[in-house]
C-alpha positions as CSV (number, residue, x, y, z in Angstrom):
1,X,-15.4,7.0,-68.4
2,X,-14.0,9.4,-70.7
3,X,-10.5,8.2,-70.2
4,X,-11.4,4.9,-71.2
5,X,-13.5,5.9,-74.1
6,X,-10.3,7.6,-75.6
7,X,-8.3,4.9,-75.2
8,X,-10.6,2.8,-76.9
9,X,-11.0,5.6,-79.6
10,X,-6.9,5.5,-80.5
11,X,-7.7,1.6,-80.4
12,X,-10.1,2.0,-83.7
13,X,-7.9,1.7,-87.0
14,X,-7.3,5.0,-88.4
15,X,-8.2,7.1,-85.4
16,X,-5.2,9.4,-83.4
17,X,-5.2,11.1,-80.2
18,X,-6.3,14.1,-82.2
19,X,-9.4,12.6,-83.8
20,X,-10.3,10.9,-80.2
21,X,-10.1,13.8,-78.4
22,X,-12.4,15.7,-81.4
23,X,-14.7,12.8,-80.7
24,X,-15.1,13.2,-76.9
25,X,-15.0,17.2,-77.4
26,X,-18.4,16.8,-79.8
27,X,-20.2,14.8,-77.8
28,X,-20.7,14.2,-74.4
29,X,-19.8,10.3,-73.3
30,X,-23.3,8.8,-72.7
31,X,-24.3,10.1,-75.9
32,X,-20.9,8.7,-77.8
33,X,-21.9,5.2,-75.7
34,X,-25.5,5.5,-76.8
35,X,-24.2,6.2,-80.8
36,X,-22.2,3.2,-80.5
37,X,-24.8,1.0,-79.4
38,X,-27.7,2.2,-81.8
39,X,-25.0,2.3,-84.6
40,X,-26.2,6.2,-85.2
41,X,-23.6,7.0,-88.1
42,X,-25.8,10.6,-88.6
43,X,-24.7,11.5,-85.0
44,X,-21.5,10.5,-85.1
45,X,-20.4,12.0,-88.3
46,X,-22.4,15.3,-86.9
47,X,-19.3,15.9,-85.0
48,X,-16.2,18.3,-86.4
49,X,-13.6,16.1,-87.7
50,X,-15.4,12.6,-88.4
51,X,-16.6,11.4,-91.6
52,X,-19.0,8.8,-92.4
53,X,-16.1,6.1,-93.0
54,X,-14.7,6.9,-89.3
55,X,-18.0,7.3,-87.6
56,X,-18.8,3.4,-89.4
57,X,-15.4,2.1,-88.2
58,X,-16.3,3.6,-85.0
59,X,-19.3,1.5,-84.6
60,X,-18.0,-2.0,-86.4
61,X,-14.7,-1.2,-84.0
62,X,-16.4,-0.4,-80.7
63,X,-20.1,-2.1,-80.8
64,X,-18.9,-4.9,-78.9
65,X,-16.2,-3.3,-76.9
66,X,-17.8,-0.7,-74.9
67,X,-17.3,-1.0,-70.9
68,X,-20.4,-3.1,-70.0
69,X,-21.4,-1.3,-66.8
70,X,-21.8,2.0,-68.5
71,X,-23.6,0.3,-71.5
72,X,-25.8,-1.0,-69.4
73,X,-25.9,2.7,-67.5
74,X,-26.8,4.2,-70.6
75,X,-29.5,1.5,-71.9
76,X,-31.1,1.9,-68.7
77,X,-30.8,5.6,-68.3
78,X,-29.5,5.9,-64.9
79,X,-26.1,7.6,-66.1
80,X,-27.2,9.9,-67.9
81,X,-28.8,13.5,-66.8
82,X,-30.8,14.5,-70.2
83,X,-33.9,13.4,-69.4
84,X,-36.7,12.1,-72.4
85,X,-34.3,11.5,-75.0
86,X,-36.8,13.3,-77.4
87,X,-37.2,16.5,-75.4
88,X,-33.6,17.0,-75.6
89,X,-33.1,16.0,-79.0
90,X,-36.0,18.7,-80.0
91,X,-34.3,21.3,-77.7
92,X,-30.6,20.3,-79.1
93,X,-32.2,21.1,-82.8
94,X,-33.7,24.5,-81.5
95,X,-30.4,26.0,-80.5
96,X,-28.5,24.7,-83.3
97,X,-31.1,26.1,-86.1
98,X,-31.1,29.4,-83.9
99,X,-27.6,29.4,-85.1
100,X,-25.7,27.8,-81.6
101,X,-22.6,25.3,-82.3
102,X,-23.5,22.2,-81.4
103,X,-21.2,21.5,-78.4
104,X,-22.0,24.9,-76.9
105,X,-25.9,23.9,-77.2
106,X,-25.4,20.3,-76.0
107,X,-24.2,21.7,-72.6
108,X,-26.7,24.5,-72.3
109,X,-29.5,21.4,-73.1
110,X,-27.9,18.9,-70.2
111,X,-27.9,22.3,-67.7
112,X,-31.2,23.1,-68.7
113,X,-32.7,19.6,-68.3
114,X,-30.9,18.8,-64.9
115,X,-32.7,22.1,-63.7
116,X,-35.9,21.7,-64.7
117,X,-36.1,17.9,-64.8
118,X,-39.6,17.8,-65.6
119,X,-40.0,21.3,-67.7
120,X,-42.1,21.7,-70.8
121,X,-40.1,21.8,-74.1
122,X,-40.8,25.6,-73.7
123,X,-39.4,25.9,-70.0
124,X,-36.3,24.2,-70.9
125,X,-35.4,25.9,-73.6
126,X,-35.7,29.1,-71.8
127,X,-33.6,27.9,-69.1
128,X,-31.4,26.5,-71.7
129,X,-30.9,30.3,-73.9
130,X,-30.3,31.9,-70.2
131,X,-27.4,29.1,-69.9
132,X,-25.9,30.3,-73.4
133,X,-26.7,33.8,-72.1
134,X,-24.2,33.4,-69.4
């Protein structure tokens, strides 16, 4: 999935091998997909390196030209190991306001959620510090 992503990345006007690979280091591949799909400039442009004009040429370029069986993964949920969408969300904002770069707290959060699947916002969090701990 992520091999295709980035080729579809250097497809989009503008972007190199260097900005792709920025891209897909910010932000794991179901979440890029999901982006793409919801046309979330915010997230996108969250990520080192992109600006708001990339992150729109991302969507324009890429909306309709995401692999259709992980869209349909994604919209359906089964590909992706985060759980409630807003429980992660909530725990992804804890870590970074606590001061944790983004990609660093994006991984704890997955680890944390795909060991306590069905954890309370406190739990996971917990579990997801202990990962950063590590």
């Amino acid at each position: 999935v992520e091999q295709e992503l980035f080729e579809r990345l250097i497809g989009v006007s503008g972007i190199g091998p260097r900005v792709a690979l920025a891209v897909l280091s910010g932000i794991e591949p179901v979440e890029l997909i999901r982006a793409i799909e919801r046309g979330d400039i915010a997230r996108l442009t969250a990520i080192p390196g992109v600006g708001k004009k990339t992150s729109e040429r991302i969507v324009l370029e890429l909306k309709d030209r995401l692999p259709r069986p992980q869209v349909a993964a994604v919209a359906s949920g089964g590909d992706s190991p985060s759980g409630a969408p807003e429980l992660r969300d909530d725990l992804l904002s804890a870590l970074v306001n606590l001061g944790y770069h983004r990609p660093l707290a994006e991984k704890a959060v997955a680890s944390a959620i795909t060991m306590i699947p069905e954890g309370s916002f406190e739990r996971t969090l917990k579990q997801a510090l202990r990962e950063l701990a590590k």
